[in-house]
C-alpha positions as CSV (number, residue, x, y, z in Angstrom):
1,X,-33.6,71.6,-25.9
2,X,-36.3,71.6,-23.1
3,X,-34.9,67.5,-22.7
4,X,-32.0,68.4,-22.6
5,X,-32.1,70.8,-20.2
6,X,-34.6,68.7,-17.8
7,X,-32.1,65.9,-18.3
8,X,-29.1,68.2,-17.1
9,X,-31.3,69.3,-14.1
10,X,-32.2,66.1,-13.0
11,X,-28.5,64.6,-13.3
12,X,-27.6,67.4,-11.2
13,X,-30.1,66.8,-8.4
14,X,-29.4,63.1,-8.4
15,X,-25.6,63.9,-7.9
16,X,-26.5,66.6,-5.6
17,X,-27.9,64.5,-3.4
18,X,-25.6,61.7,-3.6
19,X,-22.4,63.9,-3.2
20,X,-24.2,64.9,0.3
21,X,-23.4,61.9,1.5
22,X,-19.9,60.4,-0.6
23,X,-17.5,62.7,1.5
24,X,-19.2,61.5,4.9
25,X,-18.2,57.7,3.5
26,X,-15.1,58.5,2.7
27,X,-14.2,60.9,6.0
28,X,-16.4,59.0,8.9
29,X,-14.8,55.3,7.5
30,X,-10.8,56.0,8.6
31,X,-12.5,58.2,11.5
32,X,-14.2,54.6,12.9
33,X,-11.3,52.8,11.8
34,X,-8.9,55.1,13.5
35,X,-11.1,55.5,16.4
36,X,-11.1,51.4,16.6
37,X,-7.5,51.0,16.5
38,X,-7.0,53.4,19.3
39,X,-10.1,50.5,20.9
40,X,-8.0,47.5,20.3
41,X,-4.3,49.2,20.9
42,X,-5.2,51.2,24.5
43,X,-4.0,49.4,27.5
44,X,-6.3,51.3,29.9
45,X,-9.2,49.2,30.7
46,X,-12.0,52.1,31.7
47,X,-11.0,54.0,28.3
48,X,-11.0,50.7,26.3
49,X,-14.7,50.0,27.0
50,X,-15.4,54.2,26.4
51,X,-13.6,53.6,23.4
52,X,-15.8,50.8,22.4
53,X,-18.9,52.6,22.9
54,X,-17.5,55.5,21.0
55,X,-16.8,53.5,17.9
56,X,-20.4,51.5,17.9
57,X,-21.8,55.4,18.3
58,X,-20.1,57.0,15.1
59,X,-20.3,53.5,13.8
60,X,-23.9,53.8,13.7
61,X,-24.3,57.1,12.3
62,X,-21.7,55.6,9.2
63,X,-24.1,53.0,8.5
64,X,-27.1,55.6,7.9
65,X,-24.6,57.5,5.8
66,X,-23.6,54.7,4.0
67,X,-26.8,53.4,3.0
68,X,-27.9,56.7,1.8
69,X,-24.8,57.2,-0.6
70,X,-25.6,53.5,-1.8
71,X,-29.5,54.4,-3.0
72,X,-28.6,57.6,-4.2
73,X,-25.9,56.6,-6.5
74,X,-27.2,53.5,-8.3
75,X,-29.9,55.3,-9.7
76,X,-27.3,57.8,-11.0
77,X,-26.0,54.8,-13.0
78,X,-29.5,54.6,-15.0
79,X,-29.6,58.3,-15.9
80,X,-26.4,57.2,-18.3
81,X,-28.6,54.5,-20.2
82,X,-32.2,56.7,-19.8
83,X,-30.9,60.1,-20.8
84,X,-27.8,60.2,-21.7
85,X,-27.8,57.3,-24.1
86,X,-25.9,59.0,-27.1
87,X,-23.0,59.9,-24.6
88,X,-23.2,55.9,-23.5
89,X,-22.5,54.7,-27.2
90,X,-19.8,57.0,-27.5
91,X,-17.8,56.6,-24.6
92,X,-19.2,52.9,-23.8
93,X,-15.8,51.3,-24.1
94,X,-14.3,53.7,-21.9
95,X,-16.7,54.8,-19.2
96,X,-17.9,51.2,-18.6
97,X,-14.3,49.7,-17.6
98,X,-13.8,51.9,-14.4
99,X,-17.5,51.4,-13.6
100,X,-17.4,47.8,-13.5
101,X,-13.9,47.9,-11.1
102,X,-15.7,50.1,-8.5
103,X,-18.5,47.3,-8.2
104,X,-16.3,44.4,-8.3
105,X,-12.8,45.5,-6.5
106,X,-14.6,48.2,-4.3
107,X,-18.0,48.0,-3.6
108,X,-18.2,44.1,-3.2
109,X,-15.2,44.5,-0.9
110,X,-17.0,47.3,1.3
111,X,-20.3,46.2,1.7
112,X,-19.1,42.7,2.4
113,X,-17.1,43.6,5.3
114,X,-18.9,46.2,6.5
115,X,-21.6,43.5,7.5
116,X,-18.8,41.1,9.0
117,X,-18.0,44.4,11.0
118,X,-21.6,45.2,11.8
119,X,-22.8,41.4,13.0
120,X,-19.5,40.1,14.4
121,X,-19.1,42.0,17.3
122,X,-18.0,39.7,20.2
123,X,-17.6,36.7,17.4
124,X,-14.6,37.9,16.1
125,X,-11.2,39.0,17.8
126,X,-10.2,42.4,18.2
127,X,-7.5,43.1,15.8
128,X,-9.7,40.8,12.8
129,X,-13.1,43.2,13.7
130,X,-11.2,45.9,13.1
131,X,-9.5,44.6,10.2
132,X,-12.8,44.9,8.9
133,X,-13.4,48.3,9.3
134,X,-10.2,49.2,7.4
135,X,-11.7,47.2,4.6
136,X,-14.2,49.2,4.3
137,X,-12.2,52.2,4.5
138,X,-10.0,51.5,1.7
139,X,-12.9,49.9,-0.4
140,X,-14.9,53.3,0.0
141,X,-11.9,55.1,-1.1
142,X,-10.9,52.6,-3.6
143,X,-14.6,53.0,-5.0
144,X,-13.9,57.1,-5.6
145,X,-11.1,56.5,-7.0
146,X,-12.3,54.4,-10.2
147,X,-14.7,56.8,-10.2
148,X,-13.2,59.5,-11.0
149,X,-11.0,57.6,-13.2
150,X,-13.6,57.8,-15.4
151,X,-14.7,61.5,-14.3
152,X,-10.9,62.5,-15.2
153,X,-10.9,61.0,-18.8
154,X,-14.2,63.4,-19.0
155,X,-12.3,66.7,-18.1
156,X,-9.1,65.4,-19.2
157,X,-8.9,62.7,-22.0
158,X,-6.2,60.4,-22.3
159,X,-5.2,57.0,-23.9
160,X,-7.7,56.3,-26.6
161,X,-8.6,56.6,-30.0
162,X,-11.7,57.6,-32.2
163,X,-13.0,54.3,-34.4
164,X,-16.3,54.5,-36.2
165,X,-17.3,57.7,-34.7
166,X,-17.0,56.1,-30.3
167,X,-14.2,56.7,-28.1
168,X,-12.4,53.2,-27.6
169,X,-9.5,52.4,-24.8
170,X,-5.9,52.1,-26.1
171,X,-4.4,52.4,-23.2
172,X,-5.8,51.5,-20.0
173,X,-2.5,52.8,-18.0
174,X,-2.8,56.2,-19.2
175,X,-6.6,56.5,-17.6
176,X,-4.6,55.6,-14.1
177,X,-1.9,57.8,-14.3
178,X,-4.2,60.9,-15.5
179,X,-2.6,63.7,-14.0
180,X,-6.2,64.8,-13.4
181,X,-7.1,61.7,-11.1
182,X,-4.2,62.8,-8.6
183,X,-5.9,66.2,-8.3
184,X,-9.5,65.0,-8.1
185,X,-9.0,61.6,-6.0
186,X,-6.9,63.9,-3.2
187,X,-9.3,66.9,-3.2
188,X,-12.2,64.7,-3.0
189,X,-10.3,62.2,-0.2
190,X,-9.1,65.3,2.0
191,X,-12.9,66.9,1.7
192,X,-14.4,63.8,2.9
193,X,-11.9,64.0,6.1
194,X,-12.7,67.2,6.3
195,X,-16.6,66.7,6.2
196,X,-16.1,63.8,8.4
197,X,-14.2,65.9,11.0
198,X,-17.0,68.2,11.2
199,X,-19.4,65.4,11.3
200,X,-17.4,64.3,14.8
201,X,-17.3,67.7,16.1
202,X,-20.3,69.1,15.7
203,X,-22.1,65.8,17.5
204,X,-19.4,65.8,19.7
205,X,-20.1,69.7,21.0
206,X,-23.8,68.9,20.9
207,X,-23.6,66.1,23.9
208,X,-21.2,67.3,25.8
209,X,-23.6,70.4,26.1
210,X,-26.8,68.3,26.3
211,X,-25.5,64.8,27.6
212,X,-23.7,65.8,30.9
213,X,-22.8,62.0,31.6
214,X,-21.1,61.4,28.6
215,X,-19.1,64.7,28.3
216,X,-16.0,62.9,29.2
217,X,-16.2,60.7,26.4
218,X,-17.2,63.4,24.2
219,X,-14.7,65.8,25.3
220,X,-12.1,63.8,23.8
221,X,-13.8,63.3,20.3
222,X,-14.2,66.8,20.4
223,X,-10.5,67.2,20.1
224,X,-9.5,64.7,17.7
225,X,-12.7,65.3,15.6
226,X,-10.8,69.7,15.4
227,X,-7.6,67.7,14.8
228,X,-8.5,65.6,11.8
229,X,-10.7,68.6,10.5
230,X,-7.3,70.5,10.5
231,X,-5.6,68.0,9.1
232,X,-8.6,67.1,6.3
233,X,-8.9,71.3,5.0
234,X,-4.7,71.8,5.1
235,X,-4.7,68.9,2.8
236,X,-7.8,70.1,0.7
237,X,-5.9,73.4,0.5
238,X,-2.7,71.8,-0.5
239,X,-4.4,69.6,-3.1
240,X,-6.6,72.1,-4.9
241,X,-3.2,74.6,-5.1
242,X,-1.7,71.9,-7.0
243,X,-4.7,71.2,-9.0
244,X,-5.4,74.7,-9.9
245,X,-2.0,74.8,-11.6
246,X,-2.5,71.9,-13.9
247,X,-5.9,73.3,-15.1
248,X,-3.2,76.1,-16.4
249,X,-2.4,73.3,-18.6
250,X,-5.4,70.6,-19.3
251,X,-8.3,72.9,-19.1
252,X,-7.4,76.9,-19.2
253,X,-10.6,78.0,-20.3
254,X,-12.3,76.5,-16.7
255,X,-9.4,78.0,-14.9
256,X,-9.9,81.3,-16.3
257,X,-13.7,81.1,-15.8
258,X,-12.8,80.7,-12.1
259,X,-11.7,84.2,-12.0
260,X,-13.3,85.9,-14.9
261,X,-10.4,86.7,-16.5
262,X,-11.6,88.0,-19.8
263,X,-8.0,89.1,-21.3
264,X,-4.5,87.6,-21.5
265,X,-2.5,89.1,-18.2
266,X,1.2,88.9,-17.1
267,X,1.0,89.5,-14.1
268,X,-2.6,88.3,-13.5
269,X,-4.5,89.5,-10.6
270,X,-7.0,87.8,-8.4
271,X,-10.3,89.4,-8.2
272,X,-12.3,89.3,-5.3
273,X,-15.2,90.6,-6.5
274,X,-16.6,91.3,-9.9
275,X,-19.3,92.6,-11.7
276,X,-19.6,89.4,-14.8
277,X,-20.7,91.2,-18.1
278,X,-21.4,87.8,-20.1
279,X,-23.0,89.8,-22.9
280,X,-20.0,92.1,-23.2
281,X,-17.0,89.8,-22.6
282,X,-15.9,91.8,-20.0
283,X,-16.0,92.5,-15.7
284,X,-18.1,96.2,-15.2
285,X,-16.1,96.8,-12.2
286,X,-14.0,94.5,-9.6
287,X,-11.5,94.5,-7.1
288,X,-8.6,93.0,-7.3
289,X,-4.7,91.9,-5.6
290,X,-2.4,92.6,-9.0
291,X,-0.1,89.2,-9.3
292,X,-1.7,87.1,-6.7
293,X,-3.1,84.9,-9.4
294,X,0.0,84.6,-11.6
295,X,1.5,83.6,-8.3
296,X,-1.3,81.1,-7.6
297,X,0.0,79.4,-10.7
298,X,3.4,80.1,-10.6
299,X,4.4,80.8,-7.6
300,X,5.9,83.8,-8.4
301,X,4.1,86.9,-9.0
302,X,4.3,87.0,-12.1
303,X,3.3,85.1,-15.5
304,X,1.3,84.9,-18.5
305,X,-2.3,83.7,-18.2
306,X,-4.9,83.3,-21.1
307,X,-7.8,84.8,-20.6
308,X,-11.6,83.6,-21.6
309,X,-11.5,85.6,-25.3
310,X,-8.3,84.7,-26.5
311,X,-9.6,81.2,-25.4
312,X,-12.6,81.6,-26.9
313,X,-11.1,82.5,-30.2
314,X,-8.8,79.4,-30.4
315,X,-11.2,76.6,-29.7
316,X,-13.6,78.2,-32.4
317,X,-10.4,77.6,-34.4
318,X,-9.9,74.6,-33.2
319,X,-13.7,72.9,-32.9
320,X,-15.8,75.3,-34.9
321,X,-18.1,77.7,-34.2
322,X,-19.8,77.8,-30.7
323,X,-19.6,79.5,-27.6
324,X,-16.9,77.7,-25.5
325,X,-17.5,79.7,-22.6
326,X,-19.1,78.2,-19.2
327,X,-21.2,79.9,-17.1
328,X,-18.5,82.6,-15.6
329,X,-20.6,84.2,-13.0
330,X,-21.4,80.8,-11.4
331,X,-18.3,79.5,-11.6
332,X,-16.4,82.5,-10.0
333,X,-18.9,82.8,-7.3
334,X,-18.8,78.9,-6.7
335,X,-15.0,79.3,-6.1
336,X,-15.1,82.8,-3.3
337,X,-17.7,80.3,-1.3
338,X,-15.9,76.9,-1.7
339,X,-12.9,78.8,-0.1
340,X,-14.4,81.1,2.3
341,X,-16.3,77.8,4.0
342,X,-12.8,76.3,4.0
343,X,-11.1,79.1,5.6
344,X,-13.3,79.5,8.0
345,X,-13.7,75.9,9.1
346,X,-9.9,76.2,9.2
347,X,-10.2,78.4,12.0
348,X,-12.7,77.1,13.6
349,X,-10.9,73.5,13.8
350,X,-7.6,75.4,15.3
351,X,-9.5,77.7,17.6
352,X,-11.3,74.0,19.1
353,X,-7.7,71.8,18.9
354,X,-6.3,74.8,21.2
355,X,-9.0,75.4,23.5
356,X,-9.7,71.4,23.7
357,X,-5.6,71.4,24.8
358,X,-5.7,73.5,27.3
359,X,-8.8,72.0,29.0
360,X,-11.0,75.3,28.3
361,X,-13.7,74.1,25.8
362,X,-16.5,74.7,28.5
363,X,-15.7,78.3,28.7
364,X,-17.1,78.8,25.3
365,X,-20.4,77.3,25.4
366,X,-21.5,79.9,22.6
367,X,-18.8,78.5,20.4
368,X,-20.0,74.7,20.9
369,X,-23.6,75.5,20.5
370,X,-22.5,77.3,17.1
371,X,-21.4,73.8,15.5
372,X,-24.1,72.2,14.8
373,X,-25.7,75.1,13.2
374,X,-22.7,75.3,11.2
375,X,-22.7,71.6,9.8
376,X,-24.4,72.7,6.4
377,X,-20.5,74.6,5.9
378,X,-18.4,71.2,4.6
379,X,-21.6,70.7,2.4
380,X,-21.7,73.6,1.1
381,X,-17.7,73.5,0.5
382,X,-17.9,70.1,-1.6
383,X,-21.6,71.2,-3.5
384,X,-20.0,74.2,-4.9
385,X,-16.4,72.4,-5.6
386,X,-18.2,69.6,-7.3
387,X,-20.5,72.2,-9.4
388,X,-17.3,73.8,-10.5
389,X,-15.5,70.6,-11.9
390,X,-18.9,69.6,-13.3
391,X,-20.1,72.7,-15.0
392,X,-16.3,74.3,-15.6
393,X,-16.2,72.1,-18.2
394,X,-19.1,73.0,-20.4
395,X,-20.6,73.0,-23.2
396,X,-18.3,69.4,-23.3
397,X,-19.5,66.5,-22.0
398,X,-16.2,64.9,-22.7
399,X,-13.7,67.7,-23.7
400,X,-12.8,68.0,-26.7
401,X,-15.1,64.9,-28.0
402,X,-18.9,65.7,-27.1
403,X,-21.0,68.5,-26.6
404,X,-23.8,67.8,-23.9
405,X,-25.7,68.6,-26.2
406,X,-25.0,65.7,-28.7
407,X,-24.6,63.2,-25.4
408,X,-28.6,63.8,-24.7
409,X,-31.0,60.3,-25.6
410,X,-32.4,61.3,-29.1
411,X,-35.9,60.4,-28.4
412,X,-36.3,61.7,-24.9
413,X,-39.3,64.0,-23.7
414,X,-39.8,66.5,-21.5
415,X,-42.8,65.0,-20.3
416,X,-40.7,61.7,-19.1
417,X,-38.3,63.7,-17.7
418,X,-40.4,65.6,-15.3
419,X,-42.3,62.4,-14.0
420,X,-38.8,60.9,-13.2
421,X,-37.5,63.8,-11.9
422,X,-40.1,65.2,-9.6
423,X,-40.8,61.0,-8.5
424,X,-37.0,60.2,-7.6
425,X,-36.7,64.4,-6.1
426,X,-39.9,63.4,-4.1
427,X,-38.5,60.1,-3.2
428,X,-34.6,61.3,-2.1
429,X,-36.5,64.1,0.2
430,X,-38.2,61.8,1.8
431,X,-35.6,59.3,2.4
432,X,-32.9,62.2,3.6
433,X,-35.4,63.0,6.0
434,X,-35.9,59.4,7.3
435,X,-32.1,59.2,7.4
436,X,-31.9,62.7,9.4
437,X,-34.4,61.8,11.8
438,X,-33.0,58.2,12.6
439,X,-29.5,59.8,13.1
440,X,-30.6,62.7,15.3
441,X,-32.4,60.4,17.5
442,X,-29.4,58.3,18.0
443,X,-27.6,61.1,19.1
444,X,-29.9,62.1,21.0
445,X,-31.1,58.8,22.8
446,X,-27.1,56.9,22.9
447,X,-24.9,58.1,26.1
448,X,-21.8,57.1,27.2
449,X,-21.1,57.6,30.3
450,X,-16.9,57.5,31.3
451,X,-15.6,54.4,32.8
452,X,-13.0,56.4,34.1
453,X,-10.8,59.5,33.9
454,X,-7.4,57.6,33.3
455,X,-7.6,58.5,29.3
């Protein structure tokens, strides 16, 4: 058990770390790509060559990004053969097939034009540089997306059969039209726009308080950094609404867990507080809007939803005796924070769009000195979603088909574990610091002062 345990820790502090910097790829790519294709469509010579500047500036801070997410999540890869070598064998056949597509349709295609896009500046024409960037736009996206293909057939499987004990591929179609990748692939893409937007606007608020000869410049990707937050957290919202109602449906118990919901209700209410009695199957106290989340799922307030005993009974029916139950207090407190952060970047990428309109940004110089201390927010938005798809699923490994527990590597030691995970720990600390460091001193040291006020 004390493996076991070390080897769920450690997985979670490699993915951690790596999911720090996956929404910044995915968000900050069509950002520079966008902000590029304004570059090469504008007809207005002094913005052009401001425009220019502006993409080689976020371009930069991209390419730190970028070559964080790419350290951090190879070693992931070895975790599946070094700790988690019994889940490996059983799912093997299935697991490996999206794998291998990320490396060879995505991440080939992204790191390959992203060093066209970084060395041929001035050797390549306009539209075919930035060509390039899309490239590695869609290859970053194209690379989450094959992930969690495979991340879906986890929490939701589909299109395969059990032979000799391992889970082997039938049908390869039904892992890409998984009702669980649409919900996953479009939370995760609008969180990374979202965490990108930020990204812009907090840099963006930072020099045009501090860099007084590139204010112009930054003024203006001030505005469309609020704009694309806005439109990044309506589309989170939107997506994680439709995703929460087909949990109803492929995974209750996680749903239910989500709101401690302890018995069958119809209407159910949302709680927005609770007191979590694990040991007694029930909520001490909590407060509560009757219907709100029957309506969440049904929109109508009304309708039946199972609650974590009734759930608990069938799947000791169903799978034998165990506690199917995930951890309800962190998985109901995960939820309030992921959606508080939201909301409240929601507001603040409004209240910014409008004041950034009406030409009154610098009358709130307590608002833009406030956004760069709040940059931890989108982080702390996609940490706490990601924990909840990750551990809402538990005790499965694969639901329905492993336990974690059976998915450990059978002769595994604490004593490895700890030496591997305090090393790579020590290591990833060290190298986020590196990467923090060389990006704060490009914002601090890169200016851009306006070629003109005709933009």
């Amino acid at each position: 058990m004390e493996a076991l345990l070390l080897s769920r820790w450690q997985f979670a502090i490699t993915t951690t770390y790596h999911f720090l910097f996956v929404p910044i790829t995915l968000g900050l790519s069509i950002f520079v790509a966008l902000l590029e294709t304004c570059y090469v469509r504008t007809k207005r010579p002094a913005w052009k060559e401001t425009c220019r500047k502006l993409v080689r500036f976020f371009g930069t801070i991209f390419l730190i990004n970028f070559s964080m997410g790419v350290v951090t999540g190879i070693v992931q890869e070895f975790h599946f053969g070094m700790n988690w070598s019994e889940y490996s064998r059983f799912m093997g056949d299935i697991f490996g097939a999206p794998l291998a597509l990320e490396a060879l349709t995505a991440f080939f295609l992204e790191s390959t034009f992203l060093g066209i896009w970084v060395f041929g500046w001035d050797k390549l024409s306009e539209k075919l540089h930035c060509a390039c960037i899309w490239l590695v736009a869609i290859g970053s996206n194209i690379s989450a997306f094959w992930i969690l293909v495979a991340n879906s057939f986890m929490q939701h499987p589909v299109g395969y059969a059990i032979e000799n004990g391992r889970a082997v591929m039938t049908d390869f179609s039904a892992l890409l039209t998984n009702h669980y990748v649409l919900g996953e692939y479009s939370h995760a893409l609008f969180a990374g726009i979202s965490t990108g937007g930020f990204i812009v606007l907090a840099i963006s608020a930072w020099k045009v308080l501090h860099d007084e000869a590139s204010r112009h410049a930054f003024t203006q990707t001030l505005k469309a950094g609020a704009i694309y937050m806005a439109i990044g957290l309506l589309g989170v919202m939107g997506s994680g609404h439709m995703h929460t109602q087909y949990l109803a449906e492929a995974n209750p118990m996680k749903l239910s867990s989500m709101e401690a919901l302890w018995e069958t209700e119809d209407p159910a209410p949302f709680a927005i507080m609770a007191d979590i009695n694990m040991e007694k199957n029930r909520n001490d106290c909590e407060l509560a809007v009757p219907g709100v989340f029957s309506f969440m799922l049904y929109n109508k307030p009304e309708g039946a939803v199972k609650g974590i005993n009734a759930l608990q009974k069938e799947y000791q029916a169903k799978y034998g005796p165990g506690d199917y139950r995930p951890d309800v207090p962190a998985l109901f407190w995960s939820f309030r924070i992921m959606v508080a952060a939201g909301g409240f970047m929601l507001m603040l990428a409004f209240a910014i769009a409008l004041l950034a309109k009406m030409d009154r940004v610098m009358a709130f110089p307590l608002l833009l000195k406030s956004l760069p201390f709040l940059l931890p927010l989108p982080f702390l938005a996609n940490s706490a979603g990601w924990f909840i798809a990750e551990a809402g699923r538990q005790p499965w490994i694969v639901v329905g088909l492993q336990k974690t527990a059976d998915a450990v590597s059978p002769n595994l030691t604490a004593g490895s574990v700890w030496l591997t995970m305090i090393g790579f720990t020590a290591l990833y600390l060290l190298l986020a610091i590196a990467a923090l460091y060389i990006a704060l001193r490009h914002i601090r040291t890169a200016s851009i002062p306006a070629e003109g006020r005709d933009s």
